[in-house]
N, C-alpha and C positions, 0 to 999 in steps of 0.2 A: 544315871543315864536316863531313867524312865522320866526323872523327875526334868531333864533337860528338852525331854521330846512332846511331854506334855508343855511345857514354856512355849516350844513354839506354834504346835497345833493351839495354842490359847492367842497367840502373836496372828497367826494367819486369819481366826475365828473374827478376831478385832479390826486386821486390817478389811476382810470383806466385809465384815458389817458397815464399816464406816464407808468405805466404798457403796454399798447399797444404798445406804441411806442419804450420803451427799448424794447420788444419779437421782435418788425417788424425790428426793427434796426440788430437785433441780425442775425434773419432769411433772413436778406438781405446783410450780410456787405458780404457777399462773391460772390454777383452778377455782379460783377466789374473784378474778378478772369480771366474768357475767354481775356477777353480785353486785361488785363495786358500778358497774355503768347502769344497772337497775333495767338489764332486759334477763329474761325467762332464759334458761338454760339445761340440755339434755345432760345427765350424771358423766362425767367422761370415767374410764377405766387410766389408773397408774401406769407412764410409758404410752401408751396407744390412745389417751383419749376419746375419741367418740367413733376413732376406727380401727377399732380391733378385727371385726371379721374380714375387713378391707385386708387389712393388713396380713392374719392368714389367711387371705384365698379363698376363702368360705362363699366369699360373696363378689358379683360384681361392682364396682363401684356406681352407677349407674341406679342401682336400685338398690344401692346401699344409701344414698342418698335420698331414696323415694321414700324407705322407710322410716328415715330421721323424718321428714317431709310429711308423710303422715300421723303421726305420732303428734306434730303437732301445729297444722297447717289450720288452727283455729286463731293463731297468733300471727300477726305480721310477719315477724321474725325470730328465731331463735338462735342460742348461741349454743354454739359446740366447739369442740377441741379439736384440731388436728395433731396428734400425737402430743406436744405440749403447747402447743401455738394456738391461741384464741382464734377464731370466725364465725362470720356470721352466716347462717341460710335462710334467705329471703324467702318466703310466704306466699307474702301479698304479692299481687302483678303493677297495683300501683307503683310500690316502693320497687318493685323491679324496674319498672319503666324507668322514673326516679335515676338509678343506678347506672342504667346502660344508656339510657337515650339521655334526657334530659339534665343531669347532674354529669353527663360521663366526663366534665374537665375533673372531677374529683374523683373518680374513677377511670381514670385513662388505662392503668399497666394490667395486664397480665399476673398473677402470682404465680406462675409457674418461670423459673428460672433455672439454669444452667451455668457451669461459669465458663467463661468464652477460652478461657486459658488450659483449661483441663479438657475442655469438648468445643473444638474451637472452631467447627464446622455446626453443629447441631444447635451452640449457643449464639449465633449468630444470625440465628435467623429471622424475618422479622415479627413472627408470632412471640418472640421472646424480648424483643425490644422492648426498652420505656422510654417515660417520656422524649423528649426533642430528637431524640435519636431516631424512635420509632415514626415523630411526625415527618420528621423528612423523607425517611425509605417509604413510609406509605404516600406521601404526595407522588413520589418519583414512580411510585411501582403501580400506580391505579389506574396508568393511561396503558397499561397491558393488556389489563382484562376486560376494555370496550366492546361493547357489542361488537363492534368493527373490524377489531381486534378477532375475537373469536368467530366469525365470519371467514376472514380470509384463512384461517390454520385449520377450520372445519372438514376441507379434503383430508385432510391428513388423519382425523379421526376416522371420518368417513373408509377410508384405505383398511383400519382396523378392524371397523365392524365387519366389514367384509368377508376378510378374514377369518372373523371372530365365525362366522356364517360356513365357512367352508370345515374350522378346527372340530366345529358343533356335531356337524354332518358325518364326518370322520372318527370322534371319539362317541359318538351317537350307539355309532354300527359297528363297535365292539366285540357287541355280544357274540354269541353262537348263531349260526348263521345254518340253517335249515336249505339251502341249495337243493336238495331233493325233491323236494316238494314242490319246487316253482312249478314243476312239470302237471302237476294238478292244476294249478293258480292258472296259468296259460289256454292250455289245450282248452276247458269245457266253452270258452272267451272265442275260443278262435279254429273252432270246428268246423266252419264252413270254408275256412283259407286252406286252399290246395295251392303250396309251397311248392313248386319242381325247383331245380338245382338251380339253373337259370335265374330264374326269379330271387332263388337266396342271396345269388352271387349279388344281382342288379340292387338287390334290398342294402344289403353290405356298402356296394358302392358310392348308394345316393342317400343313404342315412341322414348321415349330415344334413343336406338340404332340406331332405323330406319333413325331418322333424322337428327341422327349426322354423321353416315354415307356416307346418301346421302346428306343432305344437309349443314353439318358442322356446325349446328342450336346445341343450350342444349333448353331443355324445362324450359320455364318460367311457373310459377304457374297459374293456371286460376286464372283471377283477381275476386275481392270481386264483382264488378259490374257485372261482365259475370255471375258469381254463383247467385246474385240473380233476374237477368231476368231469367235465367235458370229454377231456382227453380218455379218463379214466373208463368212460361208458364205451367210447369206442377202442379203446383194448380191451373189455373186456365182449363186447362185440364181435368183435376180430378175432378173439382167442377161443372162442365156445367150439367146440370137437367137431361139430358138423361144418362147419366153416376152416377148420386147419384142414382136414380131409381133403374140404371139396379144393381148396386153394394148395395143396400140395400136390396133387392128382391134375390140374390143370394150370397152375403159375406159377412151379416149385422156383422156375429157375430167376423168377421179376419179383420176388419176395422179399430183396435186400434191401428193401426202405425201414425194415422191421429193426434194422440195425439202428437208427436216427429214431426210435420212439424212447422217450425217458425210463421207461418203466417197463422195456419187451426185451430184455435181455433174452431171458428164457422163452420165449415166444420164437427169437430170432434162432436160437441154437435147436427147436424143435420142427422150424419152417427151414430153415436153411442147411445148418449144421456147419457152417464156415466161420473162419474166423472173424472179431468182429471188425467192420470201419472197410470191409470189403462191398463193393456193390457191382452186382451182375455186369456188364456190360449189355450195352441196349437199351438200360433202363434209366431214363430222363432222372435227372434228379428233381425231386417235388417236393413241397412239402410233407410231413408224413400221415396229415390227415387228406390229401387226393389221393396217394398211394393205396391209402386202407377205402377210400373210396373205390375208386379204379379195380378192386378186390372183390367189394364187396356185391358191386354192380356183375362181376362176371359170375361171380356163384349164385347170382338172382336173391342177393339180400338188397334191392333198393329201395322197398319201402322203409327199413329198418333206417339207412342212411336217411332217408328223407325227412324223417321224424326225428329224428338227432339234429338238421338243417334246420327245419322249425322250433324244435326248444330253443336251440342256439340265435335264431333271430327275435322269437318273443323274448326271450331273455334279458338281448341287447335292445328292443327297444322299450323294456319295462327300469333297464336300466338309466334310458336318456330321459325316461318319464320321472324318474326316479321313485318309483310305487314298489310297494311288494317285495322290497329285496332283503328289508330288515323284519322279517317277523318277530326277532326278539332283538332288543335292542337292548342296548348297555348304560345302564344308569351315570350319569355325569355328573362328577365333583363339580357344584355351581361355585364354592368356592373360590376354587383353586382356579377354575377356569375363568372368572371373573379378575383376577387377579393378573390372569395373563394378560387378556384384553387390555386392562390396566395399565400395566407396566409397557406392552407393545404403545398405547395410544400416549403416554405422558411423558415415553423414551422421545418418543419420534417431536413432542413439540417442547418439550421443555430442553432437551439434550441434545437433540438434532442428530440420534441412531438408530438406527434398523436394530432394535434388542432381538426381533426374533421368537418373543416367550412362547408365541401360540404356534408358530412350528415348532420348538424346540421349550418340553416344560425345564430342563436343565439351563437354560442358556444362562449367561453370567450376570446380566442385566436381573434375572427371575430370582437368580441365587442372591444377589448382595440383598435385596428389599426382602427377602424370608428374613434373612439376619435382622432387618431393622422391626418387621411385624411378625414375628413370629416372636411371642411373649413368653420367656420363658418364668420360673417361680423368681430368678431374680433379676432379669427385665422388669419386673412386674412391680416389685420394692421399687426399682428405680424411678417407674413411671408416679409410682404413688408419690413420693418424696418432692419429687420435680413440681408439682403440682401444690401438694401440701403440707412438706416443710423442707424449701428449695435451700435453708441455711444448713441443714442437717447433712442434707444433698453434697452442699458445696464442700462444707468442712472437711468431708471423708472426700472431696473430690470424686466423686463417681458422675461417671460416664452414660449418656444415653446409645452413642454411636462409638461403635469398636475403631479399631483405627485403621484395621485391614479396611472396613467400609468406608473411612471415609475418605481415604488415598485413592480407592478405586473411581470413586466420585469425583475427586478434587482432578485427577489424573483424565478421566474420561472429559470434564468438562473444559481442562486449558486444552486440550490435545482438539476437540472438536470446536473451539474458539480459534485457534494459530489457521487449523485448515479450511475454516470459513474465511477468514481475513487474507489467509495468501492465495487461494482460488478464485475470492470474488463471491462465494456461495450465497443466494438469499431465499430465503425459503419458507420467510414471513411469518413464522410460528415464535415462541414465546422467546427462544433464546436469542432470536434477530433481536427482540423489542429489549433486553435484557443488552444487549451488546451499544445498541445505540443508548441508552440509557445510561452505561459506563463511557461512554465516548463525550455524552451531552457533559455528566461529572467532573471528567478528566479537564474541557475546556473551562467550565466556571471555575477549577480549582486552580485551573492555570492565569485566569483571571480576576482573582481573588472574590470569587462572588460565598466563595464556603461559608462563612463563619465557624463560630466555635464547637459547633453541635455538628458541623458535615460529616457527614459518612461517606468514604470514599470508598465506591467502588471497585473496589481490589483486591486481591488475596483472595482469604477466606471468608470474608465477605459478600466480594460477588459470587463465591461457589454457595454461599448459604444458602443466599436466596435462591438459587435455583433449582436446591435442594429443596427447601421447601415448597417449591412449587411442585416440587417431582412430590413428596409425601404427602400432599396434602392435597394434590389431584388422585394419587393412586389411593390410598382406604378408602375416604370416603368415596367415592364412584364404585371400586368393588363394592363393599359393604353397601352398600343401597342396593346397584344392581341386584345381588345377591338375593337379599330379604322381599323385593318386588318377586321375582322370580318368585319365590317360594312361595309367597302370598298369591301370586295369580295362580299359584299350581292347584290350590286348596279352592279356588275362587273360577270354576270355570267361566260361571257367567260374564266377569267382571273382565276376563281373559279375553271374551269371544267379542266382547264389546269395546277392548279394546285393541284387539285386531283389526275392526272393522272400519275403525276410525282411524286407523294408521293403512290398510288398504285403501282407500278412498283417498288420503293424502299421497299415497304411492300413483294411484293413477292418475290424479291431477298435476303431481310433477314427475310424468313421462318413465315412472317406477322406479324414481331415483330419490333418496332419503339427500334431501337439503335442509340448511340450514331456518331458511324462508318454514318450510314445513313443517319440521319439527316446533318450530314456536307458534306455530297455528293451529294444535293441538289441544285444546282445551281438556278433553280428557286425559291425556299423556300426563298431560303436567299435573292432573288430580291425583292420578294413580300414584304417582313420583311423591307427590305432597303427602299424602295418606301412609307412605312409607315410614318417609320419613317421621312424621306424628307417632309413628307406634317404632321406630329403629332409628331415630337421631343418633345419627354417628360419635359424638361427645356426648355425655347426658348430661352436661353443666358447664353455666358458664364462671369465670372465675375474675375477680378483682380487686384489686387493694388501692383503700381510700391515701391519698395525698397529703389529706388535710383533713381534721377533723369535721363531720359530720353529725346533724343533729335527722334524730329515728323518733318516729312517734311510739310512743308506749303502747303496751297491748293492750288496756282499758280504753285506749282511747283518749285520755286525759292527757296532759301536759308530754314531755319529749324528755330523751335520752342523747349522751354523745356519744359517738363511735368516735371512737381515739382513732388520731393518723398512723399508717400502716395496717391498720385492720385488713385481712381478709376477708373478701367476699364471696359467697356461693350460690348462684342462682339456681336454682334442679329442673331445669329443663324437661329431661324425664319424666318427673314428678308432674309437671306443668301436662304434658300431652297425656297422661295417663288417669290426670284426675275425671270422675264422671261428670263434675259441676260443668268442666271446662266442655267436654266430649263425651257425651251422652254414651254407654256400651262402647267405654274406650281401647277395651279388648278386640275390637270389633274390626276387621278390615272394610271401610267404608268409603271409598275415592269422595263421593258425592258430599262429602263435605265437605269439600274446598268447591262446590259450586259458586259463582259469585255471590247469589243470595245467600247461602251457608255460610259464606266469609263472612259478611255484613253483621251474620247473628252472632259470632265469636268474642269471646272476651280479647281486650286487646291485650296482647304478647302471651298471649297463653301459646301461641306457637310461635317459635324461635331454632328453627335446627339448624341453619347459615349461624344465629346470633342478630346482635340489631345494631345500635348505634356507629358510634366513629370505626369502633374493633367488630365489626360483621366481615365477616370470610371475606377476603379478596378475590378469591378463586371459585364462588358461588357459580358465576354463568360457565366456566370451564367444567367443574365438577356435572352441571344438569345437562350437559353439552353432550359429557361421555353416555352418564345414565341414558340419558335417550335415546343418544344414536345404538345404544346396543341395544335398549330393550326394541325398536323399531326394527330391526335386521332379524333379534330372534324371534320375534313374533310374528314378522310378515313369514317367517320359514317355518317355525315348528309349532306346535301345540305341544305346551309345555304341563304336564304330570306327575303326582307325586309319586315315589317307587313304595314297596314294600316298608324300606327302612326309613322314610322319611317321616321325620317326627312332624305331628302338628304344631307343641308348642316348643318353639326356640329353648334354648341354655346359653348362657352366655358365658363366656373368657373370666374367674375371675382374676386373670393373671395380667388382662389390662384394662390401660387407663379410659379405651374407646368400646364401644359396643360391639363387641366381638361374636359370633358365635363359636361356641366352646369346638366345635367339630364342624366338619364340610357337610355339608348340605348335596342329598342325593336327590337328583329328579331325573326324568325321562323327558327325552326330546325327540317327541314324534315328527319325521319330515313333512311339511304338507305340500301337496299336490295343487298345481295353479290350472 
C-alpha cells in the first residue's frame, strides 16, 4: 500500500514538473528575441517579463514605464518583455516622431484589443479598431468633433457647469455651521440701523428688488437651521418666568397660539392648561411668531423683539449676499465631484439624458461608470493584458465591461434613439451628429457605395461608438479637472491670476462663460496644458508595426529590423517628466506653454491628446468640459487645500490610466462679487 501511494505522489511530482516547465519554456522561448534583432534589452523576469510590479500592483503603470525609461533613456530604444511578448520603448523623440507621425502607415493599430465576440460593446469601439476598418469609422466620425460641432452642443455643457456651481455651494456648507455667532458678525456692522417692526416687515417685502438692484444678489430661502435657532430664541424668550407671569396675569385667556408653536407643548399646558388644538375664541389666528410678538410688546419686552427682527433681517440679507454663513466649511471630494460633473455633461451630449449625478451622487447613470472606472485588483489584470498581451486576454476570453453594464447602455441608447426619431427631437449634440451619420451609412449601403471594409452602423456597433465617446469624454475631463484643482490649491498665486483672467473674460461677455471666450484665454489653456504635462491621463502611447521596420542602433552605426507585429511603446509620462525636456519637471509652472516657451520645446516631448492619424478624437470635447468647469469654479470659489490634503499625488496602481489612488479633499471658499 505505502509502496502504491508513494507511485503516485512520484506520478503527480512528474506530471507538475512537466507541466511547469512546458509553461516556463513556453513564457521564455521568446527571451532570446532582443538578441537575435541586435537592440539593447532590460533582463525580463519568467511569466512577467519586464512587468512584474505592474502586474502585482506595486506600481502604477505610468511610472512603471518611466522607470524602464530611465534606466535607459541613453539609448534610442530598448527592448522589454510584456509578460512573454517582445516590445519596444522608444527613447529618442526623433524615432518617436518617426513612429506616430511620419511612419504611422506602419504604425497604424492600436495594441490593445478586445475580442468583439466576448465584449462586443467594449470591443467595438473605435480606439480598438485596425486597419480599413478603423480608417473608415474615423473618416465618418471626425466631422463630430468640429469646432462647429462643439460650438453648438456648448449650452449644454455650459447647463452643467452651472450646476456643477450650485452642487459646490451646497456640499461646500456641510460642515458645522456656527448660527450663533452670526449675531456678533452682524450687530458691531450695523449699530447705527434702528430697525422698528415696520421697517422689518417693508425690508422682508422688497428684498428681492432691493438687493438685486443693489447688489445683483436673488434671495435664497432662510435655511431650515437659521428657522429653528430663530424660533428656538423666541421660545425661549417667551418662556423665561418674568414673562409667563406677567402674560398669565394679563393675557391668560389670548395665550392659545402657544398650542401652533413646535416645541411649546409644555409652555402651552403651563400658559393655558387646556387641551391641545383648542384656541381661545377672540383670538385671530396668526402666525405663531406675531402671537409671541403681540405678547411680548404688552409685557413691555419690545426691544427684545426688536432685536430678534434685526438678527433675522441682517441674517437674511448676509444670506442673499452670501458671506458669513459658512464659517466652517466641509472639505469636498474633488474626485467624485468631478466625476458627477462628468457624467451629468457627456450623458446630456453623447446620450441625450438628464443622468442627474450632481443632484443625485446615487443616480443610475453615476452608478453604471463606477462599474466601468472604478478598478478593481482584477479590473486591473484586465486592463493590463488588454494593452500588453491582448492574445492572453482573448484566449481566456475576459471581459473589460460586465454585461449588466453594457445592456444598460445598449438599452439606454436605442430607447433614447426610437424617441428622438418618433418625436422629431433635435438637440444638436453628439448623438444627433451620430444618428445622421447611421442614416448617411444606411443610404451608401443601400446604394452600394460600402465595399469590403464598410462598417455598418448598426447593432453594437453604433452603441460602441457612443460608448466611447461617453468614456472617453468622462476620465479624462474628470482626471484633469481634478489634478488642476488641486494644483491651483497648492498655487495660490497662479490661482488668483487665473481668476483674473477669467473675470475679465466674464465681464466682456455680459458674465456669461461662452464658447467665443473660453478659447480666448490664453492663460486657461496654460494652466490646462501644464496639467496635463505633469497628469497625462494615459501615460503612453501604444503601437504595432505592419510591416517590418528598419531602427537605427544605439552606437549610431548601421540599423536593425523590427520584425512585423512588434509592439510599440512610447512613455509619454516619461517624455513630460524628463528635466532635459522641462527644466524642474516636478514643478507646477503654466508659463511654459507661453508661445515663446512653446517655440523653445523639444518637438513631441509633449503629447497628452497623442499626435499623428490615432490623436484623440475627442481632444476639443474633453478641453471643452475642463474649462468650462474650471471657469464656473473659480469665478465662485477660492479653491484650498484641507488638513488632509496631500501635496504629492499616489496613484491607482490598479489601473491602466492615471488615476489617483484616493479622492482628493480641498475647500471651496464662496467668493463675494
Amino acid at each position: 500500500m505505502a509502496f502504491f501511494l508513494g507511485s503516485i505522489t512520484l506520478t503527480l511530482i512528474a506530471v507538475l514538473t512537466v507541466i511547469f516547465t512546458s509553461v516556463y519554456i513556453y513564457f521564455t522561448r521568446n527571451f532570446n528575441f532582443w538578441s537575435k534583432v541586435g537592440i539593447p534589452f532590460l533582463k525580463p523576469v519568467p511569466f512577467l517579463g519586464n512587468l512584474k510590479d505592474v502586474f502585482l500592483q506595486k506600481i502604477d503603470l505610468a511610472t512603471h514605464l518611466k522607470n524602464l525609461y530611465d534606466e535607459s533613456k541613453d539609448k534610442p530604444c530598448i527592448g522589454i518583455f510584456a509578460f512573454d511578448r517582445p516590445a519596444l520603448l522608444v527613447n529618442d523623440l526623433d524615432l518617436a516622431k518617426k513612429i506616430v507621425v511620419q511612419d504611422s502607415q506602419i504604425f497604424i493599430d492600436h495594441a490593445a484589443e478586445i475580442d468583439e465576440n466576448a465584449d462586443p460593446v467594449f470591443g467595438r469601439m473605435l480606439f480598438l479598431q485596425k486597419g480599413k476598418r478603423w480608417k473608415h469609422l474615423r473618416v465618418n466620425m471626425t466631422p463630430i468633433f468640429t469646432s462647429g460641432k462643439m460650438k453648438m452642443m456648448f449650452y449644454l455643457v455650459e447647463n452643467c457647469g452651472k450646476e456643477l456651481v450650485h452642487c459646490l455651494d451646497k456640499e461646500s456648507a456641510g460642515g458645522k455651521r456656527d448660527y450663533s455667532s452670526l449675531r456678533n458678525i452682524f450687530r458691531p456692522s450695523c449699530e447705527t440701523w434702528t430697525l422698528t417692526l415696520r421697517e422689518e416687515h417693508r425690508l422682508r417685502v422688497f428684498e428681492n428688488k432691493i438687493l438685486r438692484e443693489i447688489f445683483g444678489a436673488k434671495r435664497d430661502e432662510v435655511t431650515g437651521e437659521w428657522r429653528k435657532l430663530h424660533n428656538t430664541e423666541l421660545h425661549a424668550l417667551h418662556s423665561s418666568p418674568d414673562i409667563i407671569r406677567n402674560i398669565k396675569s394679563r393675557r391668560l385667556r389670548w395665550a392659545g397660539h402657544a398650542s401652533r408653536m413646535g416645541e411649546s407643548r409644555n409652555t402651552y399646558r403651563v400658559l393655558v392648561g387646556r387641551p391641545e388644538g383648542k384656541r381661545p375664541l377672540g383670538r385671530p389666528r396668526r402666525r405663531w411668531e406675531d402671537n409671541i410678538k403681540m405678547d411680548l410688546r404688552e409685557v413691555g419686552y419690545d426691544r427684545e423683539w426688536i432685536n430678534l427682527a434685526q438678527d433675522r433681517a441682517y441674517v437674511r440679507a448676509a444670506m442673499n449676499l452670501r458671506i458669513a454663513l459658512k464659517p466652517v466649511s466641509s472639505p469636498v471630494m474633488v474626485r467624485e465631484m468631478m466625476a458627477r460633473y462628468t457624467t451629468d455633461a457627456i450623458s446630456t451630449c453623447a446620450l441625450g439624458i438628464e443622468s442627474n449625478s450632481l443632484k443625485n451622487p446615487n443616480a443610475e447613470m453615476r452608478h453604471y461608470m463606477r462599474r466601468v472606472f472604478d478598478f478593481t485588483a482584477w479590473k486591473g489584470v484586465v486592463g493590463l493584458l488588454m494593452f500588453f498581451s491582448p492574445a492572453l486576454l482573448n484566449f481566456f476570453r475576459f471581459k473589460f465591461l460586465d454585461v449588466e453594464t453594457a445592456n444598460f447602455f445598449r438599452n439606454t441608447m436605442w430607447n433614447t434613439v426610437e424617441y428622438r426619431k418618433k418625436h422629431g427631437v433635435v438637440r444638436k449634440d453628439l448623438l444627433d451628429s451620430l444618428m445622421e451619420l447611421r442614416k448617411k451609412n444606411m443610404e451608401e449601403e443601400k446604394n452600394g457605395k460600402g465595399g469590403n471594409n464598410y462598417l455598418k452602423l448598426e447593432d453594437d456597433i453604433f452603441v460602441a461608438q457612443a460608448f466611447q465617446i461617453f468614456i472617453g469624454g468622462f476620465e479624462t475631463s474628470s482626471s484633469t479637472t481634478t489634478f488642476a484643482l488641486h494644483q491651483l490649491a497648492f498655487h495660490p498665486e497662479i490661482q488668483e491670476r487665473l481668476r483674473e483672467e477669467i473675470m475679465g473674460n466674464l465681464a466682456k461677455y455680459n458674465q456669461e462663460v461662452t464658447y467665443d471666450g473660453i478659447n480666448e484665454m490664453t492663460y486657461l489653456d496654460m494652466v490646462v496644458s501644464e496639467t496635463l504635462r505633469l497628469f497625462p491621463v494615459i501615460g503612453f502611447l501604444d503601437r504595432v508595426s505592419i510591416q517590418d521596420y528598419q531602427l537605427p542602433n544605439s552606437n549610431g552605426k548601421g540599423s536593425s529590423i523590427l520584425p512585423k507585429g512588434t509592439t510599440v511603446y512610447v512613455p509619454l509620462f516619461a517624455y513630460h517628466k524628463n528635466p532635459e525636456y522641462f527644466p524642474d519637471p516636478e514643478k507646477f509652472d503654466p508659463d511654459r506653454f507661453t508661445e515663446e516657451n512653446k517655440k523653445m520645446q523639444s518637438n513631441y516631448s509633449y503629447m497628452p491628446f497623442g499626435e499623428g492619424p490615432r490623436i484623440c478624437i475627442g481632444k476639443r470635447f474633453g478641453l471643452m468640459q475642463v474649462k468650462t468647469a474650471l471657469m464656473h469654479i473659480l469665478s465662485n470659489f477660492e479653491v484650498t487645500p484641507c488638513k488632509d490634503t496631500p501635496r504629492v499625488l499616489e496613484y491607482d496602481p490598479k489601473s491602466y490610466l492615471l488615476q489617483t489612488l484616493n479622492d482628493i479633499e480641498l475647500n471651496f471658499k464662496k467668493i463675494v462679487h
